[in-house]
PDB file of N, CA, C and O in Angstrom:
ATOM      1  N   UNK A   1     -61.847  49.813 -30.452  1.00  0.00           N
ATOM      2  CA  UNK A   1     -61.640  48.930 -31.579  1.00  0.00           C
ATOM      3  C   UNK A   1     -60.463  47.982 -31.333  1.00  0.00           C
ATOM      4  O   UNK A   1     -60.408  46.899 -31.916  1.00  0.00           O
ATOM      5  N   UNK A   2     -59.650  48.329 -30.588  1.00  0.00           N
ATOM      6  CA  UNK A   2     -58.271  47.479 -30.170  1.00  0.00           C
ATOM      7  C   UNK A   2     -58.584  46.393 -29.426  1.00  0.00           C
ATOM      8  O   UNK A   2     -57.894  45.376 -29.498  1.00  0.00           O
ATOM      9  N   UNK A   3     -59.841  46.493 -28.490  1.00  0.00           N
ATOM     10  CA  UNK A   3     -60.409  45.182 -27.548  1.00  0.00           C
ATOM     11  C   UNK A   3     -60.478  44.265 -28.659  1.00  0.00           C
ATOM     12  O   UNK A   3     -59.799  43.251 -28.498  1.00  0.00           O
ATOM     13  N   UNK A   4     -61.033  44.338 -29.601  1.00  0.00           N
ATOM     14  CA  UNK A   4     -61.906  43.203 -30.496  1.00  0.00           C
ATOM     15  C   UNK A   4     -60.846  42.432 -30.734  1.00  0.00           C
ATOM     16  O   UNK A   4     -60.983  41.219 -30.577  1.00  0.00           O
ATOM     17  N   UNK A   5     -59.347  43.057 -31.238  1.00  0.00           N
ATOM     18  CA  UNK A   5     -58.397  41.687 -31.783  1.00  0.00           C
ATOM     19  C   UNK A   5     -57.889  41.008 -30.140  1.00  0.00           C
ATOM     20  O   UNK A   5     -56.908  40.268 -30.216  1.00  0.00           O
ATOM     21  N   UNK A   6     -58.436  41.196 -28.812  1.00  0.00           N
ATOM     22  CA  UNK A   6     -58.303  40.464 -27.294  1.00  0.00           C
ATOM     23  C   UNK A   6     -59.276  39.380 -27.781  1.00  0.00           C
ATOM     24  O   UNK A   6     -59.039  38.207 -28.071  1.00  0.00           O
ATOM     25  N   UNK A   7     -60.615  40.176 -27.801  1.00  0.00           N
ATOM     26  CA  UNK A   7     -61.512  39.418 -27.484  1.00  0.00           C
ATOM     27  C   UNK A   7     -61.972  38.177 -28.830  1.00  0.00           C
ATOM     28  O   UNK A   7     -62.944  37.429 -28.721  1.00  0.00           O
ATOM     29  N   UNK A   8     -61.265  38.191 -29.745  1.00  0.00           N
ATOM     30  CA  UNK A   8     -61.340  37.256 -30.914  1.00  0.00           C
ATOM     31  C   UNK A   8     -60.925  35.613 -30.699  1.00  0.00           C
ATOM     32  O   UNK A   8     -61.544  34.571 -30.917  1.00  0.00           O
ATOM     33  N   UNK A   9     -59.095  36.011 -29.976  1.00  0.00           N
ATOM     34  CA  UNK A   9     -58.853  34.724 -30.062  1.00  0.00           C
ATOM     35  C   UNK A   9     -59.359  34.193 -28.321  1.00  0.00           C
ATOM     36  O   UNK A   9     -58.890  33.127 -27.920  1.00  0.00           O
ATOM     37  N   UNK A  10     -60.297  34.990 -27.394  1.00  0.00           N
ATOM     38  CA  UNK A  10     -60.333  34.344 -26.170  1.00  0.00           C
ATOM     39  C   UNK A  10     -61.523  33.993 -26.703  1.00  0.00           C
ATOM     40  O   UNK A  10     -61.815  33.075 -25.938  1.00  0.00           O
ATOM     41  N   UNK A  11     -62.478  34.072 -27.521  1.00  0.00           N
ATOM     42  CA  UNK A  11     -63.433  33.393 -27.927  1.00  0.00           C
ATOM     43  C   UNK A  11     -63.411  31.982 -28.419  1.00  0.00           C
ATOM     44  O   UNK A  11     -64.118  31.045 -28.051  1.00  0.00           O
ATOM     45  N   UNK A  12     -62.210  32.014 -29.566  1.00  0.00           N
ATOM     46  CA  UNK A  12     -61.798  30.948 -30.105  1.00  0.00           C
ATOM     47  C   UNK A  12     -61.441  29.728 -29.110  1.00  0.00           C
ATOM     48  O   UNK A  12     -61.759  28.573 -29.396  1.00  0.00           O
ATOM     49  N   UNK A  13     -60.657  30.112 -27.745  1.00  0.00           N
ATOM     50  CA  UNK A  13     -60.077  29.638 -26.862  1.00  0.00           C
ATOM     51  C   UNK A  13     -61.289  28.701 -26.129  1.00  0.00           C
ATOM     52  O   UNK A  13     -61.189  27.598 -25.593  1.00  0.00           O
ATOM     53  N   UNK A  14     -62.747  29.777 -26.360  1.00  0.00           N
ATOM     54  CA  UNK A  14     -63.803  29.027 -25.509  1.00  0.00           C
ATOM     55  C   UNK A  14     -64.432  28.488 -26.203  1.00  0.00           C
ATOM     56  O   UNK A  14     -65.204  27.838 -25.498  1.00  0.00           O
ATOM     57  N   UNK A  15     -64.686  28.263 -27.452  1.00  0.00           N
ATOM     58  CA  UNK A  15     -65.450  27.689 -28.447  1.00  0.00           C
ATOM     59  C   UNK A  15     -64.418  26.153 -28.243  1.00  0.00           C
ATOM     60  O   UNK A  15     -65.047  25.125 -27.991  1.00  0.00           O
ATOM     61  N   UNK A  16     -62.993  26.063 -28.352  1.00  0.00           N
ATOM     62  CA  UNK A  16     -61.910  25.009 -28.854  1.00  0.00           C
ATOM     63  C   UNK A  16     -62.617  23.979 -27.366  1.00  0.00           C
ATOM     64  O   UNK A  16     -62.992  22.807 -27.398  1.00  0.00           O
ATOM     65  N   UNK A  17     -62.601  24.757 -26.401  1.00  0.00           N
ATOM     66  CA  UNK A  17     -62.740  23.923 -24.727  1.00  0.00           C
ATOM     67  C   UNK A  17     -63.882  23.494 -24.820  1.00  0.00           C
ATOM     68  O   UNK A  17     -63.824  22.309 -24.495  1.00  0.00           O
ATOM     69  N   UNK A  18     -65.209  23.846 -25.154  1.00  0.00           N
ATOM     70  CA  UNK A  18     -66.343  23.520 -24.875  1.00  0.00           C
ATOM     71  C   UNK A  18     -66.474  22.196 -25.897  1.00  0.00           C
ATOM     72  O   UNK A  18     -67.215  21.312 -25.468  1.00  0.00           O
ATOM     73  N   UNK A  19     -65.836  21.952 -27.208  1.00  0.00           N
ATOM     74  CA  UNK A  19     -65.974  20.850 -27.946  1.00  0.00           C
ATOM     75  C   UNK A  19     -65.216  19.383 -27.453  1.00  0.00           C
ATOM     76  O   UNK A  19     -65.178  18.280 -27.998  1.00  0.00           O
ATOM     77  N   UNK A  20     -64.657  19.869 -26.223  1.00  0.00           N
ATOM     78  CA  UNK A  20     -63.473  18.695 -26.043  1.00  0.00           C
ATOM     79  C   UNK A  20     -64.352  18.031 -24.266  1.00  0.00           C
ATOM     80  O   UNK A  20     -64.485  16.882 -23.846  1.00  0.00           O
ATOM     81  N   UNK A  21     -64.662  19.033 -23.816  1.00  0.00           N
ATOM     82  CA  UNK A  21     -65.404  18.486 -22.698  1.00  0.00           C
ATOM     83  C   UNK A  21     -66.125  17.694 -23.224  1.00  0.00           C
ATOM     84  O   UNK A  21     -65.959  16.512 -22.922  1.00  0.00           O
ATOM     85  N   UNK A  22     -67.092  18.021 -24.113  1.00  0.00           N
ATOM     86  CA  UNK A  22     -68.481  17.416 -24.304  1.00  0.00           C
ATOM     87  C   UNK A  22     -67.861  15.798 -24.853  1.00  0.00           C
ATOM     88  O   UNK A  22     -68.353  14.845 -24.248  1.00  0.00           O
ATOM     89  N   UNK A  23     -66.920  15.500 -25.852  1.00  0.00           N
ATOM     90  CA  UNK A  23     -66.476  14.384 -25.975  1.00  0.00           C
ATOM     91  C   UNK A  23     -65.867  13.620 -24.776  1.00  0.00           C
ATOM     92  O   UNK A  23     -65.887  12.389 -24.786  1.00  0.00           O
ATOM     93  N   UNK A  24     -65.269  14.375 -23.637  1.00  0.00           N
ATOM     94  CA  UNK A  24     -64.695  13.485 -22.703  1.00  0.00           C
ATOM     95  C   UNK A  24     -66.818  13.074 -21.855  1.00  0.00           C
ATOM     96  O   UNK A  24     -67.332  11.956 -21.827  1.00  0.00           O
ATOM     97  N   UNK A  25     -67.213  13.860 -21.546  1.00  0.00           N
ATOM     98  CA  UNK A  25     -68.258  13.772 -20.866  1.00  0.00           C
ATOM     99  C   UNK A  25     -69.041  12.345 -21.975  1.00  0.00           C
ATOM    100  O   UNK A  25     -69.370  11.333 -21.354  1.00  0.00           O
ATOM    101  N   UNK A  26     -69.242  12.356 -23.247  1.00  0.00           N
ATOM    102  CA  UNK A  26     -69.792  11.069 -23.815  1.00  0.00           C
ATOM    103  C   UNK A  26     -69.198   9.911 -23.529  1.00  0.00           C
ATOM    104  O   UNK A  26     -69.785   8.873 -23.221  1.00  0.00           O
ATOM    105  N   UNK A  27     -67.741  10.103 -23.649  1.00  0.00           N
ATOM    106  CA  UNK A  27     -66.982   8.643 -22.940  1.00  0.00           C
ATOM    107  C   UNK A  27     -67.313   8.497 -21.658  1.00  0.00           C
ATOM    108  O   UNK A  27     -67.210   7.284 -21.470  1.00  0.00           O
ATOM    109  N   UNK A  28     -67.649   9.002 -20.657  1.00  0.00           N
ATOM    110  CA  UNK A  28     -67.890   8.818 -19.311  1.00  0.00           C
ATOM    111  C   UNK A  28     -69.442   7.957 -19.204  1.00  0.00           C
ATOM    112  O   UNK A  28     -69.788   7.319 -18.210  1.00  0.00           O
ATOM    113  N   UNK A  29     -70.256   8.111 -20.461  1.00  0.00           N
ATOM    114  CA  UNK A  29     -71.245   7.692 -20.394  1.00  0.00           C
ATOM    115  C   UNK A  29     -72.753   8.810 -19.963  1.00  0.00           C
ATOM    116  O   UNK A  29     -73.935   8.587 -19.699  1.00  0.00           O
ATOM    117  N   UNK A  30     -71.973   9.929 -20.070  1.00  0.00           N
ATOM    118  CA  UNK A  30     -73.017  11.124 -20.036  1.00  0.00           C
ATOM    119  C   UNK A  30     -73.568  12.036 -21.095  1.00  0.00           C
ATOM    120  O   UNK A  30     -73.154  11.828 -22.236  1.00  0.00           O
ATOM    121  N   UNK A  31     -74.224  12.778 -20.961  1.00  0.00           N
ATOM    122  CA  UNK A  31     -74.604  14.098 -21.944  1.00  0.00           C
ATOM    123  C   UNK A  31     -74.717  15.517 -21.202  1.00  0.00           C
ATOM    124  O   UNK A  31     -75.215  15.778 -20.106  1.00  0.00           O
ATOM    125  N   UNK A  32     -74.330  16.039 -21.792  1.00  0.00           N
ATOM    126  CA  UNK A  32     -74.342  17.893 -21.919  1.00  0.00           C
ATOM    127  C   UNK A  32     -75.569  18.115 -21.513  1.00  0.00           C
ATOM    128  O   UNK A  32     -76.273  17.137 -21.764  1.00  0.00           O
ATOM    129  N   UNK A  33     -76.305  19.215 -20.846  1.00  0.00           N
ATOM    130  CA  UNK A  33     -77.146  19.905 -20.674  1.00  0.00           C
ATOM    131  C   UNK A  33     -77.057  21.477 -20.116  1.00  0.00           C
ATOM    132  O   UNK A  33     -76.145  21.981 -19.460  1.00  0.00           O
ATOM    133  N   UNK A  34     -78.451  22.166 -20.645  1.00  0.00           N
ATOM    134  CA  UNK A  34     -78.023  23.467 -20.158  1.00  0.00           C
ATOM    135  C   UNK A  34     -78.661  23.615 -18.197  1.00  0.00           C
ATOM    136  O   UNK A  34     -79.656  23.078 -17.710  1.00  0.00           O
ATOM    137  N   UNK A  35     -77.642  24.520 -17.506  1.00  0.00           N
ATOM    138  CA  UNK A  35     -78.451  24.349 -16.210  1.00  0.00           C
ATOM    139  C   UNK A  35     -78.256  23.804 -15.543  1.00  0.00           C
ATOM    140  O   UNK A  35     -77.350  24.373 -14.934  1.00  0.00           O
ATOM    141  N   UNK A  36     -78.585  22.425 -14.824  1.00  0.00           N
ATOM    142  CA  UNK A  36     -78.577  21.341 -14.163  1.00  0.00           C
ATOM    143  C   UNK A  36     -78.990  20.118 -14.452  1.00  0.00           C
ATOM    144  O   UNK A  36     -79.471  20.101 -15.585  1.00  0.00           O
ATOM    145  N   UNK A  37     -79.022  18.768 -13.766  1.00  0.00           N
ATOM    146  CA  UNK A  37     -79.724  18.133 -14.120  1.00  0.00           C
ATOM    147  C   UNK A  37     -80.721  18.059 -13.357  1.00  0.00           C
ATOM    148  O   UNK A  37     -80.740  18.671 -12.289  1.00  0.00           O
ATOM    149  N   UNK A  38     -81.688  17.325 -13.755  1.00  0.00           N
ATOM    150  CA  UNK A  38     -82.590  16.779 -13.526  1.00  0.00           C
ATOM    151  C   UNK A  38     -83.008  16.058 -12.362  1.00  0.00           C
ATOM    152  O   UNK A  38     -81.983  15.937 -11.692  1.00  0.00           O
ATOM    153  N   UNK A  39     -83.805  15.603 -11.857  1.00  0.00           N
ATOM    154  CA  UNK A  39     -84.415  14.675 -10.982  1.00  0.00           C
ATOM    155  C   UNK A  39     -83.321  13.214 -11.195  1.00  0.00           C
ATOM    156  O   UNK A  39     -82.255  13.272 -10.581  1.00  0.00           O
ATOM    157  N   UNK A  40     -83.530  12.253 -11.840  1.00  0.00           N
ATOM    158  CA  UNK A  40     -83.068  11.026 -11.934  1.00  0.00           C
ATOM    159  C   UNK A  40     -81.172  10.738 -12.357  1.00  0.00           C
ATOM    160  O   UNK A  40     -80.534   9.686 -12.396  1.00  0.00           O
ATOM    161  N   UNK A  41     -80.819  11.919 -12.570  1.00  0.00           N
ATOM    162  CA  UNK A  41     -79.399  11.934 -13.003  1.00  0.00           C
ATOM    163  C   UNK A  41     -78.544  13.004 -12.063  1.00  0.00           C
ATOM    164  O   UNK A  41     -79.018  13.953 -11.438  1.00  0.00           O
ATOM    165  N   UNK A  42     -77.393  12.664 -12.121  1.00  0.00           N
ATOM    166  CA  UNK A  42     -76.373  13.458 -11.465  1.00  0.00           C
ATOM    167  C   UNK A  42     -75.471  13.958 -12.135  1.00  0.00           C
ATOM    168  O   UNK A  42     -75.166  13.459 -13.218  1.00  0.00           O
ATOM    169  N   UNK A  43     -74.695  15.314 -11.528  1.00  0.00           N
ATOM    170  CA  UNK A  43     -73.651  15.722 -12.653  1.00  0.00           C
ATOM    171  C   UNK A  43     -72.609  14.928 -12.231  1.00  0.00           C
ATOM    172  O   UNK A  43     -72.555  14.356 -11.142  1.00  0.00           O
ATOM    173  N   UNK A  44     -71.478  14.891 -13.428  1.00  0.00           N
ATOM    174  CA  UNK A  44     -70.306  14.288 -13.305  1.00  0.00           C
ATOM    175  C   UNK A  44     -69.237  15.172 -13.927  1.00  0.00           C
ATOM    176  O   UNK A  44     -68.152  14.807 -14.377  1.00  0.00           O
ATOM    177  N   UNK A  45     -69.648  16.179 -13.880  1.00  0.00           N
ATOM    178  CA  UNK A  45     -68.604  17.057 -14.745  1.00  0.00           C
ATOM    179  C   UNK A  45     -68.972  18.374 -15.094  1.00  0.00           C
ATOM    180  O   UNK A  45     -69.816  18.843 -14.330  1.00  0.00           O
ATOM    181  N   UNK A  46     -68.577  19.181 -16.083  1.00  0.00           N
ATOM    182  CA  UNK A  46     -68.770  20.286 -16.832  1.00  0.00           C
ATOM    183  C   UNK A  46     -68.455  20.280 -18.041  1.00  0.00           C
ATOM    184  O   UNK A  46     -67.250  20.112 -18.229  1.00  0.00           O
ATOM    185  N   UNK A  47     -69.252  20.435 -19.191  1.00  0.00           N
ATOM    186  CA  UNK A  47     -69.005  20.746 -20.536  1.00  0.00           C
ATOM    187  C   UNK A  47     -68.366  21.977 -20.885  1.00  0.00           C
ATOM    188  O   UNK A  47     -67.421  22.160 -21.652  1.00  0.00           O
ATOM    189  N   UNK A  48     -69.097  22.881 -20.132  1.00  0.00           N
ATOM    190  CA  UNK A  48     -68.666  24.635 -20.719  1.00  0.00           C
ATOM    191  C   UNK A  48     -69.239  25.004 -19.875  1.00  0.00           C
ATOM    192  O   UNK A  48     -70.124  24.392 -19.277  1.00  0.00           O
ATOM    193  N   UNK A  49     -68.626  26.671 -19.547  1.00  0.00           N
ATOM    194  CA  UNK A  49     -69.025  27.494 -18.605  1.00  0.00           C
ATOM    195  C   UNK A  49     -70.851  26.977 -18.103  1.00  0.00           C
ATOM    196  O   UNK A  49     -71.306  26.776 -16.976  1.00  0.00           O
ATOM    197  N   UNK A  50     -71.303  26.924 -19.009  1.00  0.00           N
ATOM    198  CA  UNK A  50     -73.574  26.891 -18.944  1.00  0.00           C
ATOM    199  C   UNK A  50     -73.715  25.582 -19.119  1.00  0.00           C
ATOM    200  O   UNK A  50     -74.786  25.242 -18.617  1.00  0.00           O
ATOM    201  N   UNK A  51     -73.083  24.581 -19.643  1.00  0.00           N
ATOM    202  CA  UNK A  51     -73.835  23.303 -19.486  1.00  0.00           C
ATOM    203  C   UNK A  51     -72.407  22.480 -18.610  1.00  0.00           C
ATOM    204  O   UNK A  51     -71.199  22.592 -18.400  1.00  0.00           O
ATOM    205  N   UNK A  52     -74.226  21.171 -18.178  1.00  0.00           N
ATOM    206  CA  UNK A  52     -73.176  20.107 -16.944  1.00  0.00           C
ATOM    207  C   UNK A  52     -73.510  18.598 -17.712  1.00  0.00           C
ATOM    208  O   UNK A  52     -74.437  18.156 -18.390  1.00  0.00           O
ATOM    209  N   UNK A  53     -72.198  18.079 -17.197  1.00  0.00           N
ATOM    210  CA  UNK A  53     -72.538  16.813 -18.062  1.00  0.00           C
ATOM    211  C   UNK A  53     -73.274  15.927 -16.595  1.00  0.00           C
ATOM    212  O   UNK A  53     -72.860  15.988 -15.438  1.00  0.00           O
ATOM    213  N   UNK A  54     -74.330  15.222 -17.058  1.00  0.00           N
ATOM    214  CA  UNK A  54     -74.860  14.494 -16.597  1.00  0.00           C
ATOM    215  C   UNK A  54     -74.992  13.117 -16.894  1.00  0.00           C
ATOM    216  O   UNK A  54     -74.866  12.657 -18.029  1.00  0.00           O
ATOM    217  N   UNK A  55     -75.324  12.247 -15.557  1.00  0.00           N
ATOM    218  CA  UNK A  55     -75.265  10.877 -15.904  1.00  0.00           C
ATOM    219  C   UNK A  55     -76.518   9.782 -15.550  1.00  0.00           C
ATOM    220  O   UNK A  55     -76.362   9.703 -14.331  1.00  0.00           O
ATOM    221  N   UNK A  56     -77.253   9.209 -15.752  1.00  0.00           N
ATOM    222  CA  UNK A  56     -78.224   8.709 -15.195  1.00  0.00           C
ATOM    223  C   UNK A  56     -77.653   7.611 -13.886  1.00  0.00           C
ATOM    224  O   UNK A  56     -78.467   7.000 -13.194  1.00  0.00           O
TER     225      UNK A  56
END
């Protein structure tokens, strides 16, 4: 029961990071995805641990 007050605010910590990538990645002229991209686009970054920002 003592893990849970660790594991509360390192959650918070990853929820706060994943909202701030995804805005730098829109100024770059990209979007978030889960995985990889695609055929016609390249990554340019990372949103969060599971998604990559991509760019056409």
């Amino acid at each position: 029961m003592k893990i849970l007050f660790l594991l509360f605010p390192l959650l918070l910590l990853l929820v706060q990071g994943a909202a701030g990538n995804e805005r730098a990645c829109r100024r770059r002229g990209g979007f978030c995805t889960f995985g990889g991209c695609r055929y016609p686009t390249t990554p340019v970054g990372r949103c969060s641990t599971f998604k990559v920002c991509c760019k056409r």
